[in-house]
mmCIF file as gemmi writes it, N, C-alpha and C atoms, coordinates in Angstrom:
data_model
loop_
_atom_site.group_PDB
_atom_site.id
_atom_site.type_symbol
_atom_site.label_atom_id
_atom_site.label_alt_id
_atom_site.label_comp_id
_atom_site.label_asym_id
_atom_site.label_entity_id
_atom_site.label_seq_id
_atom_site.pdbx_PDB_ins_code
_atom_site.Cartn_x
_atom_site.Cartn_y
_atom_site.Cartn_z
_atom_site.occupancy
_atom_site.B_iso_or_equiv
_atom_site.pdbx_formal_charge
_atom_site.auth_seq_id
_atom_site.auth_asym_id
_atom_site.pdbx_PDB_model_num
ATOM 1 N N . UNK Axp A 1 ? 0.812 -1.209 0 1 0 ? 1 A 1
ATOM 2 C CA . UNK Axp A 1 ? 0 0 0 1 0 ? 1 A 1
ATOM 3 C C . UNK Axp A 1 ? 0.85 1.266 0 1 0 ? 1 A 1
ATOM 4 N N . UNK Axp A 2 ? 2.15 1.485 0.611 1 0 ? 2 A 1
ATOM 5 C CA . UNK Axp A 2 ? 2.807 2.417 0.536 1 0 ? 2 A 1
ATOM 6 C C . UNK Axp A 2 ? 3.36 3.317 -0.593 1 0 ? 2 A 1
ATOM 7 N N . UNK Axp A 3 ? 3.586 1.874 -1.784 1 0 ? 3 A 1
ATOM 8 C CA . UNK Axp A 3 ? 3.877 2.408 -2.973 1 0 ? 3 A 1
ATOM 9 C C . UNK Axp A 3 ? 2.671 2.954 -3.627 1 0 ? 3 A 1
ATOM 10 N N . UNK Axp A 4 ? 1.606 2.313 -3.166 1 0 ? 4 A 1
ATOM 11 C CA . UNK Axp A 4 ? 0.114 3.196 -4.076 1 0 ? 4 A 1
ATOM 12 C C . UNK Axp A 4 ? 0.355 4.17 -3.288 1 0 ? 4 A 1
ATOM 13 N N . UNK Axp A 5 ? 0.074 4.378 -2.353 1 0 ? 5 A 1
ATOM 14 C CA . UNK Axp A 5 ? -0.023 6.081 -1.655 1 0 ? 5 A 1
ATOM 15 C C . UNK Axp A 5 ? 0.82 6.745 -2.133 1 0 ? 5 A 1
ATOM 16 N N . UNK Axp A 6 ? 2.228 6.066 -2.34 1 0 ? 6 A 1
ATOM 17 C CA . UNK Axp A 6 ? 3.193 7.519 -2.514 1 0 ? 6 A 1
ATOM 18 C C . UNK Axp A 6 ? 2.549 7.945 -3.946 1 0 ? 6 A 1
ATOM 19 N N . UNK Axp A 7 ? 2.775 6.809 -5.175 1 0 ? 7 A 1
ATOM 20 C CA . UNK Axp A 7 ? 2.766 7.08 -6.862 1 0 ? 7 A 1
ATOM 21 C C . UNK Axp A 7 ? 1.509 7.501 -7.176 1 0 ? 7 A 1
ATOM 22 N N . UNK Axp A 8 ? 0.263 7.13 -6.605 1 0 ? 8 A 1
ATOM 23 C CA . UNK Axp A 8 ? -1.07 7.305 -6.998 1 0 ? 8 A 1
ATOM 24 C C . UNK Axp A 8 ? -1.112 8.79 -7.174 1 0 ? 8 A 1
ATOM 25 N N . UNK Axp A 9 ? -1.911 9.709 -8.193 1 0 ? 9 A 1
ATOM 26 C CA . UNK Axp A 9 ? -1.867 11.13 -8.335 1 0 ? 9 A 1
ATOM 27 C C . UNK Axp A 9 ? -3.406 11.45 -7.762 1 0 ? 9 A 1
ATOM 28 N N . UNK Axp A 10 ? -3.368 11.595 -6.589 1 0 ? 10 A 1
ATOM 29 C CA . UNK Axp A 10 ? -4.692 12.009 -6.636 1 0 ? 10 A 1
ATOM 30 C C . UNK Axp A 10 ? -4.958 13.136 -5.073 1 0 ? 10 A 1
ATOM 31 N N . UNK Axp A 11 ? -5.881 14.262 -5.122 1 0 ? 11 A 1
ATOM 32 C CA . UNK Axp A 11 ? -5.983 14.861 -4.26 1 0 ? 11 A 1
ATOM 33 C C . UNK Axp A 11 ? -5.813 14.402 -2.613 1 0 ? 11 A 1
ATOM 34 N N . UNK Axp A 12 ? -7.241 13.361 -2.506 1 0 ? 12 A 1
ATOM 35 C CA . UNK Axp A 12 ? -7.79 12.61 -1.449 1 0 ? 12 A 1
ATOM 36 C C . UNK Axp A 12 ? -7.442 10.949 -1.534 1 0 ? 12 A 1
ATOM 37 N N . UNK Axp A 13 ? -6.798 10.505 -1.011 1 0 ? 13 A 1
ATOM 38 C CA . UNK Axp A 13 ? -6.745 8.664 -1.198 1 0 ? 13 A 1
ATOM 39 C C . UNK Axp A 13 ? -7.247 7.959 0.33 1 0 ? 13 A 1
ATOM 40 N N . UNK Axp A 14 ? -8.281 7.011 -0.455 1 0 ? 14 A 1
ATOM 41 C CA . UNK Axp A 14 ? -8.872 6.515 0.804 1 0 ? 14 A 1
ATOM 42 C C . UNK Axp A 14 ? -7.96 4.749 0.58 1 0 ? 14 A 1
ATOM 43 N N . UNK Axp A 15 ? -7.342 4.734 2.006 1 0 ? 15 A 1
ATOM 44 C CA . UNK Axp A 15 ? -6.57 3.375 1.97 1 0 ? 15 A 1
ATOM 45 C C . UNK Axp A 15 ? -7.934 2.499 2.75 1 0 ? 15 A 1
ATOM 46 N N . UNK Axp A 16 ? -7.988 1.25 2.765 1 0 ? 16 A 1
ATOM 47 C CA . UNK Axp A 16 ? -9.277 0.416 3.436 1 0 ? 16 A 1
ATOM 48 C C . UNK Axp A 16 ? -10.455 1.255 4.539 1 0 ? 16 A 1
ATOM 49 N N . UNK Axp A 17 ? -10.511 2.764 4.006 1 0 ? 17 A 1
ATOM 50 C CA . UNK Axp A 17 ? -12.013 3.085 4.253 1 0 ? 17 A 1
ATOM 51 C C . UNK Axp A 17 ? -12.694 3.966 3.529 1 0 ? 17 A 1
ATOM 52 N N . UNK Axp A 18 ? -14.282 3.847 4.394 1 0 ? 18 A 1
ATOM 53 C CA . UNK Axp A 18 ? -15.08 4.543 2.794 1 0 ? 18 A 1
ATOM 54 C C . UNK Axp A 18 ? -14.733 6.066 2.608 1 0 ? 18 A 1
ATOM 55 N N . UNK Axp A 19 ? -15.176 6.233 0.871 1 0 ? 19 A 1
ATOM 56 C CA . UNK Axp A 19 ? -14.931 7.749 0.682 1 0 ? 19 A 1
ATOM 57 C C . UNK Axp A 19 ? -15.879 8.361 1.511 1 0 ? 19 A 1
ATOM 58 N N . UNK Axp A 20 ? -16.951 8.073 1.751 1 0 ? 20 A 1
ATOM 59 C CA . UNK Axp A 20 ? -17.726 8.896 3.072 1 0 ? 20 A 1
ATOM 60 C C . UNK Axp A 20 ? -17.369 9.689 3.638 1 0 ? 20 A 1
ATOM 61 N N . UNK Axp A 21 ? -15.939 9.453 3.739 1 0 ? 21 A 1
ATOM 62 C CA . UNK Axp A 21 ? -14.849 10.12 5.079 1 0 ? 21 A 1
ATOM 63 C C . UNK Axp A 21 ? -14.486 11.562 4.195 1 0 ? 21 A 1
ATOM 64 N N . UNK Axp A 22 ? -14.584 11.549 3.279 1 0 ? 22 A 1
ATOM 65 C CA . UNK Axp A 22 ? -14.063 12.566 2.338 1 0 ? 22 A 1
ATOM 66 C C . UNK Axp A 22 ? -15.022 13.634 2.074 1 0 ? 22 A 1
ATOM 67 N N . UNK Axp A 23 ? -15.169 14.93 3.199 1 0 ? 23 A 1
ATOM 68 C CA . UNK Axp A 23 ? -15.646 15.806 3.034 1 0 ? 23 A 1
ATOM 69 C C . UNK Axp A 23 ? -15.205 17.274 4.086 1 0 ? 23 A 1
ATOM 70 N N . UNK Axp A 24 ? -15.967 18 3.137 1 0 ? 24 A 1
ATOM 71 C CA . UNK Axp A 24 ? -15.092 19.456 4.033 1 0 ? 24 A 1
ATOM 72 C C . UNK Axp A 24 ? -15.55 19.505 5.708 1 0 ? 24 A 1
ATOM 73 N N . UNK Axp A 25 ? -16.588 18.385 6.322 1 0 ? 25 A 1
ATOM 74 C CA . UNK Axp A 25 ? -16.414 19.073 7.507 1 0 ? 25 A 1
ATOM 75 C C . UNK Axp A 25 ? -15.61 18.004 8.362 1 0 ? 25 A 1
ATOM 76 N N . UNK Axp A 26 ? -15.051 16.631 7.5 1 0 ? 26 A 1
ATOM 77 C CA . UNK Axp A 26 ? -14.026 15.654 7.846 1 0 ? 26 A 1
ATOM 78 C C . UNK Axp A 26 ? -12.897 16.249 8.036 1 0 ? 26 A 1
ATOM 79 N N . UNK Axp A 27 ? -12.622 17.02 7.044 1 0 ? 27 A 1
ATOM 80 C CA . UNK Axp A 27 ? -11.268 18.031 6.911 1 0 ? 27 A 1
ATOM 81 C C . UNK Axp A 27 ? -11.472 18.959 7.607 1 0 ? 27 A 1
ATOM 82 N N . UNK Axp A 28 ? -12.122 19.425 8.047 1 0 ? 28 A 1
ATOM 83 C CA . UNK Axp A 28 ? -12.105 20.586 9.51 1 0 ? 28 A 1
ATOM 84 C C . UNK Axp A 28 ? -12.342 22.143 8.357 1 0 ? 28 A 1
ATOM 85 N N . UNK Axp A 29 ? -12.887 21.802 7.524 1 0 ? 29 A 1
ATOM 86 C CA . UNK Axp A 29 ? -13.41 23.122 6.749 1 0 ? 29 A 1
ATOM 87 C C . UNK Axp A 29 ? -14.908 23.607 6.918 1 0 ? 29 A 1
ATOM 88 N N . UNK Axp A 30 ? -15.344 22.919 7.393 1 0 ? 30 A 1
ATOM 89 C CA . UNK Axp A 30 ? -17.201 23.009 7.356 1 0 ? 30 A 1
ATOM 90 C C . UNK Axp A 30 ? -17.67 22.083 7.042 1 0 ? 30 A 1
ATOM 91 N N . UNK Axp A 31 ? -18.923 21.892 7.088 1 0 ? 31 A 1
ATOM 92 C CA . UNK Axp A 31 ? -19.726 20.856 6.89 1 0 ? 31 A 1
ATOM 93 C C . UNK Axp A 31 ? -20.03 21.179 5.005 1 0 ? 31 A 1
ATOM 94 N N . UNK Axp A 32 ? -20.64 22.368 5.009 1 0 ? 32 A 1
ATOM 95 C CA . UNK Axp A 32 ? -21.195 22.807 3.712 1 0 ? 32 A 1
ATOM 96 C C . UNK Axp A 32 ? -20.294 23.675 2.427 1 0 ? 32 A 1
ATOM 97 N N . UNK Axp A 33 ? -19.403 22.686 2.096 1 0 ? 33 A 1
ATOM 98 C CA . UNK Axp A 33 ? -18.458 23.949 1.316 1 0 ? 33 A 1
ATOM 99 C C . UNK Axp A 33 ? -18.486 23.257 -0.055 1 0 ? 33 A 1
ATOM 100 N N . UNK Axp A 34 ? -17.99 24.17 -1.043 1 0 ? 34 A 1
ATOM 101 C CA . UNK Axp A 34 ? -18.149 23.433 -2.222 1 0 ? 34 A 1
ATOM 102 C C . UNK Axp A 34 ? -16.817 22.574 -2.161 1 0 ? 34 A 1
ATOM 103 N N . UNK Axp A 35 ? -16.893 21.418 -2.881 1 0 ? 35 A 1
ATOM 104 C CA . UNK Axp A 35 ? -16.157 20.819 -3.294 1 0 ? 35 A 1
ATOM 105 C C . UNK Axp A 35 ? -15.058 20.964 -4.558 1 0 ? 35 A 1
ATOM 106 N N . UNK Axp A 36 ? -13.936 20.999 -5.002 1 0 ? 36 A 1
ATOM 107 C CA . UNK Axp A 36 ? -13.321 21.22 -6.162 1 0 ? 36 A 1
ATOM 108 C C . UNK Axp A 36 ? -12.567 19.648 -6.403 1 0 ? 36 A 1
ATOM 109 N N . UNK Axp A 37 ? -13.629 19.29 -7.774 1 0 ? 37 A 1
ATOM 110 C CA . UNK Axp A 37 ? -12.559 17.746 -8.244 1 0 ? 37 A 1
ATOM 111 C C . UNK Axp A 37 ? -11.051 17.945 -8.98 1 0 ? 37 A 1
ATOM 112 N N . UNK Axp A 38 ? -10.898 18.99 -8.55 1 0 ? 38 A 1
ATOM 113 C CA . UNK Axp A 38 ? -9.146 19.555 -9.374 1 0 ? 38 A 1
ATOM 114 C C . UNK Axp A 38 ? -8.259 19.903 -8.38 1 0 ? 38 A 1
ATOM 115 N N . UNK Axp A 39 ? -7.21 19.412 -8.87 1 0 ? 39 A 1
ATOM 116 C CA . UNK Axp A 39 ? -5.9 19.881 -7.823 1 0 ? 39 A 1
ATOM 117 C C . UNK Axp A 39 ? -6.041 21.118 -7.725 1 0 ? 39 A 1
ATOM 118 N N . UNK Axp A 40 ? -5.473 21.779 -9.017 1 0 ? 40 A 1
ATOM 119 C CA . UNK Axp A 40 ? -5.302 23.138 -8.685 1 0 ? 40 A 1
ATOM 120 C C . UNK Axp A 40 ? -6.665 24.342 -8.881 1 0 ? 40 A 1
ATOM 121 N N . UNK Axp A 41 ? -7.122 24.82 -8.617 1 0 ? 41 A 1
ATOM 122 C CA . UNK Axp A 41 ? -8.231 25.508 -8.738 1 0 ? 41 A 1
ATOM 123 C C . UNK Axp A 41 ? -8.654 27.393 -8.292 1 0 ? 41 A 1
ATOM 124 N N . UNK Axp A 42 ? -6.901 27.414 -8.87 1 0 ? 42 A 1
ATOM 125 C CA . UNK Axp A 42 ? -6.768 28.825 -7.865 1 0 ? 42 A 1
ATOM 126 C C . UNK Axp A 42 ? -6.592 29.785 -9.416 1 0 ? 42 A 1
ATOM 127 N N . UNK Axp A 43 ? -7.252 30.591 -9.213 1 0 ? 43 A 1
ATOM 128 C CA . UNK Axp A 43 ? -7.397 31.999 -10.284 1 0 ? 43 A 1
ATOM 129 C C . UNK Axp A 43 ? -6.474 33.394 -10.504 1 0 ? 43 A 1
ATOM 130 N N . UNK Axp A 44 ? -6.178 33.721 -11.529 1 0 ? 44 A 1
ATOM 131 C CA . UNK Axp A 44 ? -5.493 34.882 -11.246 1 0 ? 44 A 1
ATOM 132 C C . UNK Axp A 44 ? -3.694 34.966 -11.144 1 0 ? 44 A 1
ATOM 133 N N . UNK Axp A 45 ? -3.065 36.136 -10.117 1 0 ? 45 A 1
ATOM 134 C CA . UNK Axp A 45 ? -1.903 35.753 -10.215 1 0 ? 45 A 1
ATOM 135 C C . UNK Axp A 45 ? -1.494 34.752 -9.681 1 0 ? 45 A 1
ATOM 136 N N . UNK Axp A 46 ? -0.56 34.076 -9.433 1 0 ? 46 A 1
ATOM 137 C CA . UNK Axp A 46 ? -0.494 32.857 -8.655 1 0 ? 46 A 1
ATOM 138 C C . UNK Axp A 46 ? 0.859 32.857 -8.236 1 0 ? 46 A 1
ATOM 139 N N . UNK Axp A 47 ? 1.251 32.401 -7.046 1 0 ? 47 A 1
ATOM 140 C CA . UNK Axp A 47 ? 2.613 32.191 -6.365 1 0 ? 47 A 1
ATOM 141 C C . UNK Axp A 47 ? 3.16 31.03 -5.823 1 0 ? 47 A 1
ATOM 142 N N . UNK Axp A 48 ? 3.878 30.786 -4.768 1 0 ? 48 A 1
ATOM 143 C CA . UNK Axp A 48 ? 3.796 29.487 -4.462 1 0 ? 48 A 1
ATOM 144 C C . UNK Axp A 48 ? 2.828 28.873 -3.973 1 0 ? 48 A 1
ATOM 145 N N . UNK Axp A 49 ? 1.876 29.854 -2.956 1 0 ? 49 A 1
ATOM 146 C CA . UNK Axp A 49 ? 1.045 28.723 -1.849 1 0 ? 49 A 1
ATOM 147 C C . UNK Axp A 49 ? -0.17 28.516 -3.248 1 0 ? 49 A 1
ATOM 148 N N . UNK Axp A 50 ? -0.404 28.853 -4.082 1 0 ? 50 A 1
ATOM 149 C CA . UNK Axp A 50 ? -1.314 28.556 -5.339 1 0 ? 50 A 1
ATOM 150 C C . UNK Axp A 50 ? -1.205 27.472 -6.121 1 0 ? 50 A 1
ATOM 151 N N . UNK Axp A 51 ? 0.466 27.366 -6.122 1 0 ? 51 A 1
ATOM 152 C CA . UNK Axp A 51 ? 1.092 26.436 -7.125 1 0 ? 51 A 1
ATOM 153 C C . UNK Axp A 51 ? 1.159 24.973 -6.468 1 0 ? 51 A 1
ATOM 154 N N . UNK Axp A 52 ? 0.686 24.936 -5.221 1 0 ? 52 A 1
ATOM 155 C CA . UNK Axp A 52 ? 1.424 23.619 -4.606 1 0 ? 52 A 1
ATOM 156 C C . UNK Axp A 52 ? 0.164 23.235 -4.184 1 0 ? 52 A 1
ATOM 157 N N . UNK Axp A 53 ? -0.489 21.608 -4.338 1 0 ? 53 A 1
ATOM 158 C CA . UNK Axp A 53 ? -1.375 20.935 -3.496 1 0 ? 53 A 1
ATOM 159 C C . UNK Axp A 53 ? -1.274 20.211 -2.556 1 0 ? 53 A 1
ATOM 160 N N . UNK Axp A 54 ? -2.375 19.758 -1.463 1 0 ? 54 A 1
ATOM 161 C CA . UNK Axp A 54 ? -2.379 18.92 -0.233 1 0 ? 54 A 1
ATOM 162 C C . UNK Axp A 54 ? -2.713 17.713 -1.212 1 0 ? 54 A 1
ATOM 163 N N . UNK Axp A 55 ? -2.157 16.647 -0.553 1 0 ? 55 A 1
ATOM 164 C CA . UNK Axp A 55 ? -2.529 15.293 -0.56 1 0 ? 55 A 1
ATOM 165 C C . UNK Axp A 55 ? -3.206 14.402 0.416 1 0 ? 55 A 1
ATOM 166 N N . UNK Axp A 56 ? -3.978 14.626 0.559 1 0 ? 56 A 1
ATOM 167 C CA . UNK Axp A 56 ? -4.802 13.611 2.245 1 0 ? 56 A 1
ATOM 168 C C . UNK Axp A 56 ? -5.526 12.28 1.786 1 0 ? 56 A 1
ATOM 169 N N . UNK Axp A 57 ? -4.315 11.666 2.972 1 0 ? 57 A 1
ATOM 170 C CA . UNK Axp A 57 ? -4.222 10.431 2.92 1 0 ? 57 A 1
ATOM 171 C C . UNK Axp A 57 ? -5.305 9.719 4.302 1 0 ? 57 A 1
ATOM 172 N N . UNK Axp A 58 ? -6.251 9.332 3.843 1 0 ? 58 A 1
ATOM 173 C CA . UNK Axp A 58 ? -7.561 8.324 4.902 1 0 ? 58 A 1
ATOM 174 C C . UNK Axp A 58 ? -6.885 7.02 5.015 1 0 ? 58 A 1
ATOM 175 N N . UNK Axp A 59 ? -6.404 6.788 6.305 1 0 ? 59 A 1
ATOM 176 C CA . UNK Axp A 59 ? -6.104 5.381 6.305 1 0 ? 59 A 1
ATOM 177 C C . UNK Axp A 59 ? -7.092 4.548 7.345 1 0 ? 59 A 1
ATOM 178 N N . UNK Axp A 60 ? -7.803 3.563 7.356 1 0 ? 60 A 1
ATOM 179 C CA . UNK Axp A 60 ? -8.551 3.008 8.442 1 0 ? 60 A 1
ATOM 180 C C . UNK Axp A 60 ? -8.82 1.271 7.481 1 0 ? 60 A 1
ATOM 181 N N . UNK Axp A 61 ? -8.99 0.512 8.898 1 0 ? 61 A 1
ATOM 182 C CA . UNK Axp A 61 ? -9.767 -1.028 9.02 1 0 ? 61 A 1
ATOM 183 C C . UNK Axp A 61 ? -10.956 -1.138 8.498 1 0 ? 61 A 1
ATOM 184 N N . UNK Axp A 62 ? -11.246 -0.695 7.497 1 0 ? 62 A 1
ATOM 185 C CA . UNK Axp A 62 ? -12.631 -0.433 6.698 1 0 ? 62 A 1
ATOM 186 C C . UNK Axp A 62 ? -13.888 -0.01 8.125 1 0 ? 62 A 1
ATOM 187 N N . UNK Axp A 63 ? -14.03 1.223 8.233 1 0 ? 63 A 1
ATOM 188 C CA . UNK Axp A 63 ? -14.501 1.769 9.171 1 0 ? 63 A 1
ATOM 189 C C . UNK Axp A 63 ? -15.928 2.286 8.108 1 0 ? 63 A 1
ATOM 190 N N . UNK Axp A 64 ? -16.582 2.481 8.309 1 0 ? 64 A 1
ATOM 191 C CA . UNK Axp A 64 ? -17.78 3.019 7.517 1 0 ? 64 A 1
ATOM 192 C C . UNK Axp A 64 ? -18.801 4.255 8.256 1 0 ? 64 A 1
ATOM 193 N N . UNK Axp A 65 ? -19.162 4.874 7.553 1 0 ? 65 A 1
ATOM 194 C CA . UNK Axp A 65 ? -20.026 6.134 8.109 1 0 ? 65 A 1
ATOM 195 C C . UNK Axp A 65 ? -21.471 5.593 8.616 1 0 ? 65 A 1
ATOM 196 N N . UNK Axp A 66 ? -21.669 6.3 9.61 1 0 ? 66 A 1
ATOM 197 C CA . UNK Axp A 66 ? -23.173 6.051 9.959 1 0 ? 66 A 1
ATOM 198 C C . UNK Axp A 66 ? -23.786 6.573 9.262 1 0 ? 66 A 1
């Protein structure tokens, strides 16, 4: 699994639990925010903190949402 986590290109990677887990108020942003399916999604001039994305990695024992 380590080598998928590192090589896999993707924003959010859920290792053995559900995407359920994958939302802005999981991530400590709110409950109600829009979602963006793109890495980068930033407008205008752009610098470093624009140019660079998070990667969040869900790892769990197949845990499931109520």
């Amino acid at each position: 699994l380590r080598y998928f986590e590192k090589h896999v290109d993707a924003a959010a990677l859920s290792l053995n639990t559900s995407t359920a887990w994958t939302d802005g108020e999981e991530f400590g942003f709110g409950a109600e925010i829009g979602i963006s399916t793109q890495k980068l999604h930033a407008r205008g001039p752009m610098g470093l903190p624009e140019l660079t994305s998070t990667k969040w990695v869900l790892t769990g024992e197949g845990q499931t949402r109520p």
